[in-house]
C-alpha positions as a Markdown table, in Angstrom:
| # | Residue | x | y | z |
|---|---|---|---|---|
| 1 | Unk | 50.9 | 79.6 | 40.4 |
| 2 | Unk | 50.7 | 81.2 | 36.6 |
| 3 | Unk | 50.4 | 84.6 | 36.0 |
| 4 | Unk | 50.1 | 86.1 | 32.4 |
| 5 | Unk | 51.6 | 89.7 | 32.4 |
| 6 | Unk | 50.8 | 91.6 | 29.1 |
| 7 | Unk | 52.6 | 95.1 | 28.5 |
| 8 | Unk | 54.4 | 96.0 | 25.2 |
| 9 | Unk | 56.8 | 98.1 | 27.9 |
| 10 | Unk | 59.5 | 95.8 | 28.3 |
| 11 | Unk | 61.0 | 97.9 | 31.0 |
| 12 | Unk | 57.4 | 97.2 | 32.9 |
| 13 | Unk | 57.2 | 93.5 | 31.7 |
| 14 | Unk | 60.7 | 93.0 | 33.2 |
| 15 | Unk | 60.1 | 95.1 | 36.5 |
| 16 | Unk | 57.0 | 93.3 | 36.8 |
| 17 | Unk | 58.8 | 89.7 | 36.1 |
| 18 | Unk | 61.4 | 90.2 | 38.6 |
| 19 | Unk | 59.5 | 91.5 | 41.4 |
| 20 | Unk | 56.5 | 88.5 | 41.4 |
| 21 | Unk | 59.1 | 85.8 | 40.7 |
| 22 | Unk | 60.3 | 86.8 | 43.9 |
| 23 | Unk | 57.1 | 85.9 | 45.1 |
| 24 | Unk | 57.0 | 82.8 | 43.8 |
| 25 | Unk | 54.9 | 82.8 | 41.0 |
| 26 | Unk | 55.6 | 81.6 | 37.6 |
| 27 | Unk | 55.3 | 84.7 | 35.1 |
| 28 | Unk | 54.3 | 84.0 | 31.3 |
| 29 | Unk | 54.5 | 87.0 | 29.0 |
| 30 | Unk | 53.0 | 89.2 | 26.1 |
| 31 | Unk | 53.6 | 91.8 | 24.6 |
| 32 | Unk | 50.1 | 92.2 | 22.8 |
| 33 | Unk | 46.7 | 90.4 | 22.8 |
| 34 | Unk | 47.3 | 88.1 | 19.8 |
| 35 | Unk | 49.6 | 86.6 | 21.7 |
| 36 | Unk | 48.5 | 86.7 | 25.0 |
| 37 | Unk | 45.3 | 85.0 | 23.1 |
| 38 | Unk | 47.7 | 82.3 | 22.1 |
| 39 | Unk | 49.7 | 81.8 | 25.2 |
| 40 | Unk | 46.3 | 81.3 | 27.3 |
| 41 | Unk | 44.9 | 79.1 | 25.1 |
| 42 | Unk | 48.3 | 77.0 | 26.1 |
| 43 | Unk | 47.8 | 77.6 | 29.5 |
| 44 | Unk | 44.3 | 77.3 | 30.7 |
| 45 | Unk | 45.4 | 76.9 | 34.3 |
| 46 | Unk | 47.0 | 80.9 | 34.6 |
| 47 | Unk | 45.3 | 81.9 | 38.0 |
| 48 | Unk | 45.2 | 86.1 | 36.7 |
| 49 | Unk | 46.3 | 88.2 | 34.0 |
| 50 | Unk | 48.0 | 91.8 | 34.2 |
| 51 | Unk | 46.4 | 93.1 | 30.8 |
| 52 | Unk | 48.4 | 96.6 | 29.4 |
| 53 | Unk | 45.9 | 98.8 | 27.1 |
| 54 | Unk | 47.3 | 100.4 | 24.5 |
| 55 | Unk | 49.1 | 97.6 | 22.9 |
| 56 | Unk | 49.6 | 96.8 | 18.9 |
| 57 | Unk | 47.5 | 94.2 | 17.0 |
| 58 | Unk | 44.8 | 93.6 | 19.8 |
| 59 | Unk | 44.2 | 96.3 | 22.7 |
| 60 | Unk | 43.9 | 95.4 | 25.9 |
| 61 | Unk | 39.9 | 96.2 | 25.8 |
| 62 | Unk | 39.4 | 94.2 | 22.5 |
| 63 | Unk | 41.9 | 91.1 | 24.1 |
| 64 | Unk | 39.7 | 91.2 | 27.8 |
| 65 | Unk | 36.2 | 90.9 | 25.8 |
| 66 | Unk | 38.1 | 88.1 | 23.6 |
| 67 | Unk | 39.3 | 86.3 | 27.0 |
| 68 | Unk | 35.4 | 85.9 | 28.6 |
| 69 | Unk | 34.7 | 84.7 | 26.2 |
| 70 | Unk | 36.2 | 81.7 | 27.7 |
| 71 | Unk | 37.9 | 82.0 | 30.5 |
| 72 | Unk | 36.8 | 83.1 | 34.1 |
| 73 | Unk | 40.4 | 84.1 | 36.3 |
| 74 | Unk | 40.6 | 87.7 | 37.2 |
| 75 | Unk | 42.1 | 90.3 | 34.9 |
| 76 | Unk | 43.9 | 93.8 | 36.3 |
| 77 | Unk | 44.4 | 96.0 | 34.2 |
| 78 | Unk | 47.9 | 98.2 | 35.0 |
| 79 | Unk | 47.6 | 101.4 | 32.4 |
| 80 | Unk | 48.3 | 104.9 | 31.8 |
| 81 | Unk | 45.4 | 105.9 | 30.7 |
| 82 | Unk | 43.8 | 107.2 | 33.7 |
| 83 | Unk | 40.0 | 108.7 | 32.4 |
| 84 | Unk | 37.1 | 107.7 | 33.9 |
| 85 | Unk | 35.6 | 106.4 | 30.4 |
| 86 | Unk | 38.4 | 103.9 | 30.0 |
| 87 | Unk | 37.8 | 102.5 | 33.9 |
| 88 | Unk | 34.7 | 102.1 | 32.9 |
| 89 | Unk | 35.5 | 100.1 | 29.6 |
| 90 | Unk | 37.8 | 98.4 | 31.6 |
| 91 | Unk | 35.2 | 97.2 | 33.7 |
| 92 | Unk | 32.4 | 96.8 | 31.3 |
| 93 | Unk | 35.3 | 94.3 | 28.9 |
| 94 | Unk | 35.3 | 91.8 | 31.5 |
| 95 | Unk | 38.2 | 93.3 | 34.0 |
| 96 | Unk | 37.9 | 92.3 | 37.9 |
| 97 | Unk | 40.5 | 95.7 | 39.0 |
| 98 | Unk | 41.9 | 98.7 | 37.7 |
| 99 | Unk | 45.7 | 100.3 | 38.2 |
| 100 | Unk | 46.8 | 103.5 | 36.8 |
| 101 | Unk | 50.6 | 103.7 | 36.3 |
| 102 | Unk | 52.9 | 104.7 | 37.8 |
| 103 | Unk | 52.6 | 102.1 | 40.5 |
| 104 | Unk | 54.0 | 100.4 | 43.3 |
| 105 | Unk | 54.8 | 96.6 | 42.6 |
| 106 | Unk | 54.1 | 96.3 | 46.8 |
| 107 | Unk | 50.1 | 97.3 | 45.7 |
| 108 | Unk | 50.2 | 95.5 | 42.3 |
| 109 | Unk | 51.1 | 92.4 | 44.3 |
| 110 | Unk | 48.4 | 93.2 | 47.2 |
| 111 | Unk | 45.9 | 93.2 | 44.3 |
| 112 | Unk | 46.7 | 90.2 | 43.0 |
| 113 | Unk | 46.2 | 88.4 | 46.2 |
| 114 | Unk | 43.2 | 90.2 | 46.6 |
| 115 | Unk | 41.7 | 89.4 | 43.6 |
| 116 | Unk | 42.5 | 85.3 | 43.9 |
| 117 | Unk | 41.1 | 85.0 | 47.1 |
| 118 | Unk | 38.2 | 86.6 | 45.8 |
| 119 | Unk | 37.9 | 84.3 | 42.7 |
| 120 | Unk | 38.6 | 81.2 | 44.9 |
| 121 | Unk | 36.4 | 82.4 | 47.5 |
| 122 | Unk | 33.7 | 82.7 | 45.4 |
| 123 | Unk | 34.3 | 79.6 | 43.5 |
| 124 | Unk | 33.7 | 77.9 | 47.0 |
| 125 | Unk | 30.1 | 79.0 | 47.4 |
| 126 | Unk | 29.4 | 78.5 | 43.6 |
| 127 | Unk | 29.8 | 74.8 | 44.8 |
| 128 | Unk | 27.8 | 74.3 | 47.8 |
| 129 | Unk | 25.0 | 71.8 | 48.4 |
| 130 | Unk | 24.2 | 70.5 | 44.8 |
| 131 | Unk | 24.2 | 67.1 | 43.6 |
| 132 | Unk | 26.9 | 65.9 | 41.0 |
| 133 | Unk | 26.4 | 62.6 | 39.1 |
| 134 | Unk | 29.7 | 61.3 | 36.5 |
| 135 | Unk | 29.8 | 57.6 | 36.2 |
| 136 | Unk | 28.9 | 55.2 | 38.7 |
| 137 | Unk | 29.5 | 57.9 | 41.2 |
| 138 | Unk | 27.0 | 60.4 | 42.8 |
| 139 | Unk | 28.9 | 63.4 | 44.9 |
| 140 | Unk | 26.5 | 65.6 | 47.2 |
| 141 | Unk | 28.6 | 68.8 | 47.9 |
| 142 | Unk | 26.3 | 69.7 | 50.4 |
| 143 | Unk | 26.4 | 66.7 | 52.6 |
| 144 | Unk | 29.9 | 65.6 | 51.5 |
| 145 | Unk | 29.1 | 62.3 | 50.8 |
| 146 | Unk | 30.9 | 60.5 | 47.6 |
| 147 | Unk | 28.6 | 56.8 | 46.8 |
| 148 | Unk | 29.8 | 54.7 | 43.8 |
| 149 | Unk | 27.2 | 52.3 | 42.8 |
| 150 | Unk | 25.2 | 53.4 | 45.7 |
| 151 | Unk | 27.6 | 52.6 | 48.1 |
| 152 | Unk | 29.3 | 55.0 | 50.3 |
| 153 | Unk | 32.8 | 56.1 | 49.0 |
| 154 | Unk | 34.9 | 57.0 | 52.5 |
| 155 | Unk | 36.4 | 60.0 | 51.2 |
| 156 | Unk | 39.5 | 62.5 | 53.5 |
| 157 | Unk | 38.3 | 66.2 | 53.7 |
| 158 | Unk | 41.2 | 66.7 | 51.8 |
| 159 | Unk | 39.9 | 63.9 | 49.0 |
| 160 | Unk | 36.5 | 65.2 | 48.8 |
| 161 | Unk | 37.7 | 68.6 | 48.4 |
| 162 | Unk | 40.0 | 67.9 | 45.4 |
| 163 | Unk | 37.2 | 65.9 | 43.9 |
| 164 | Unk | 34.7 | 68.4 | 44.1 |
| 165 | Unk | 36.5 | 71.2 | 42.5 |
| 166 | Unk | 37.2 | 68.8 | 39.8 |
| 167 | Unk | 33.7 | 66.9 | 38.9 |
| 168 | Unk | 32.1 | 71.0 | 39.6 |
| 169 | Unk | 34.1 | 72.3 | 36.6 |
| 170 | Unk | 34.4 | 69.5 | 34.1 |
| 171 | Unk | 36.7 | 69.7 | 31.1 |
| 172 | Unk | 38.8 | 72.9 | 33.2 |
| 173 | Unk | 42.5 | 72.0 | 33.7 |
| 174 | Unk | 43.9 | 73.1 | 37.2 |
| 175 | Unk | 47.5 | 73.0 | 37.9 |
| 176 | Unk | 48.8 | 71.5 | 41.2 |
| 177 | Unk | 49.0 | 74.8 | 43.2 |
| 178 | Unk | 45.8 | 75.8 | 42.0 |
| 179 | Unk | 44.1 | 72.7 | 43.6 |
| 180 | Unk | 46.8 | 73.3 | 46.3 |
| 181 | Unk | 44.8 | 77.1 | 47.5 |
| 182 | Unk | 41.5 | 75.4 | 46.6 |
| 183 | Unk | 41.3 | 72.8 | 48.8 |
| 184 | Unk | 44.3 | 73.6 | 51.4 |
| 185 | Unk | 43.2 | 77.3 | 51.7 |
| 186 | Unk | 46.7 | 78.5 | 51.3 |
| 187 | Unk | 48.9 | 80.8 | 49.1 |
| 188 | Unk | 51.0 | 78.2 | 47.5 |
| 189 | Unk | 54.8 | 79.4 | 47.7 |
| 190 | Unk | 56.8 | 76.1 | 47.6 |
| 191 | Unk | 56.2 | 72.8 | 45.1 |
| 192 | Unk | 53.4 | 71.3 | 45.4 |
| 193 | Unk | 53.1 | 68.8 | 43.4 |
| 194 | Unk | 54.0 | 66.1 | 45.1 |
| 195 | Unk | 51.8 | 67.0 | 48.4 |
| 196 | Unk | 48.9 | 67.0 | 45.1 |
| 197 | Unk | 49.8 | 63.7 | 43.8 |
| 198 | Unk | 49.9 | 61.6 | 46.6 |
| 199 | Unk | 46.4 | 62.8 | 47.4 |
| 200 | Unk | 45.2 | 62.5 | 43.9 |
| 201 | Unk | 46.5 | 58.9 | 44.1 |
| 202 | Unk | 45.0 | 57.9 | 47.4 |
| 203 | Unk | 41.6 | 59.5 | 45.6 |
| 204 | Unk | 41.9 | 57.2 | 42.6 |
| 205 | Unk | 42.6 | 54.0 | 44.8 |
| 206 | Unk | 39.0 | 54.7 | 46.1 |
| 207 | Unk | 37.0 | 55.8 | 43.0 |
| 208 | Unk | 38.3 | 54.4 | 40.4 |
| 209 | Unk | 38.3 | 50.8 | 38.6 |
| 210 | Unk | 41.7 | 50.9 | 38.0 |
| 211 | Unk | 43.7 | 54.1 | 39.1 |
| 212 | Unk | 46.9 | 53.3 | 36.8 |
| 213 | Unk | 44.0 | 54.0 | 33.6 |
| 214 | Unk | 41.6 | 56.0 | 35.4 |
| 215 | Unk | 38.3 | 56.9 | 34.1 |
| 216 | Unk | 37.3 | 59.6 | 36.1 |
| 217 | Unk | 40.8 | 61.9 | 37.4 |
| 218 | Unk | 42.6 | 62.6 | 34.5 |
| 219 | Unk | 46.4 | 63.5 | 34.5 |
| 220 | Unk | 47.8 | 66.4 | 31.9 |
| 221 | Unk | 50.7 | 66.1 | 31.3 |
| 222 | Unk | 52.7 | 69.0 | 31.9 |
| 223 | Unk | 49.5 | 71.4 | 33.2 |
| 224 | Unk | 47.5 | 69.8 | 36.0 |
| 225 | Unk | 44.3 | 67.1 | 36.2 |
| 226 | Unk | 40.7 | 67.8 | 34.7 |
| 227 | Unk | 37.5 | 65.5 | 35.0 |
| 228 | Unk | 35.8 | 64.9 | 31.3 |
């Protein structure tokens, strides 16, 4: 899983690098919002980003506003500015959690979990019992049932699962370990891709004309698999 750290401290950047890399996650860094700007724009599928405040060229108020403008994942902000006026900017820019330093990296990391099981939580319910149609296929999220050209597409729980996410956010790249918490429901610590593959093959096999050109699933190269 991706996380986008943001901090013009390098000392913090670093301390912050080490300790979630030990965690397993895979840590992409700024050191101001131009270029966190640019490095999320090459990584859709980061899961959260750790957003410093007083930063050159673009603050970290100015760079949250910029990022809801398209993207949903959680944001912390980790600052030393402490006032209640800049929580509430904070809050009001588009930020899901607030940490004042100095801080433990045991609590940064607690809020981070938090936080992603909230997002993916919620993206859950935002996908119950409606009625998707792409193609020749028609998926009802409510009643789990896939039917491609009315017929009745015998889908895993694990299929269906990776399918919905996909058709419900159409365009959005997901990585492997995202779809990997999605649909498994677990904090992904090991590589995953291959466990993802193999079920995004078997998925293809069933909904797709041909699976080695597929219409629907598509691969990205590098990043993960969207639905056009």
């Amino acid at each position: 899983m991706k996380l986008l750290v943001v901090d013009d401290d390098k000392d913090i950047l670093n301390m912050i690098k080490i300790y979630l890399k030990s965690e397993g996650y895979k840590i992409l860094e700024a050191t101001n919002g131009l270029e966190a700007l640019k490095i999320l724009d090459e990584n859709p599928d980061i899961a959260l980003i750790i957003l410093d405040i007083m930063m050159p060229k673009l603050n970290g108020f100015d760079t949250c506003e910029k990022i809801r403008k398209k993207y949903t994942m959680p944001i912390i902000f980790l600052t030393a500015k402490m006032a209640e006026i800049d929580q509430i900017l904070g809050f009001s820019s588009g930020g899901d959690d607030y940490i004042i330093k100095p801080f433990t990296p045991i609590n940064l990391s607690l809020r981070i979990k938090a936080n992603i099981r909230r997002y993916f939580n919620y993206s859950k319910s935002s996908l119950d019992n409606s009625i998707i149609n792409i193609g020749d296929l028609r998926i009802d999220t409510g009643a789990h049932i896939v039917t491609k050209n009315k017929r009745i597409v015998k889908l895993t729980k694990t299929e269906f699962g990776i399918l919905q996410l996909l058709v419900s956010n159409r365009n959005r790249i997901y990585s492997t370990e995202q779809i990997y918490e999605y649909v498994w429901g677990e904090n992904c610590i090991f590589n995953v891709d291959n466990t993802v593959s193999v079920h995004i093959k078997k998925l293809r096999d069933k909904i797709e004309e041909d699976s080695k050109n597929p219409k629907y699933i598509k691969t990205v190269w590098g990043v993960g698999y969207r639905v056009d």
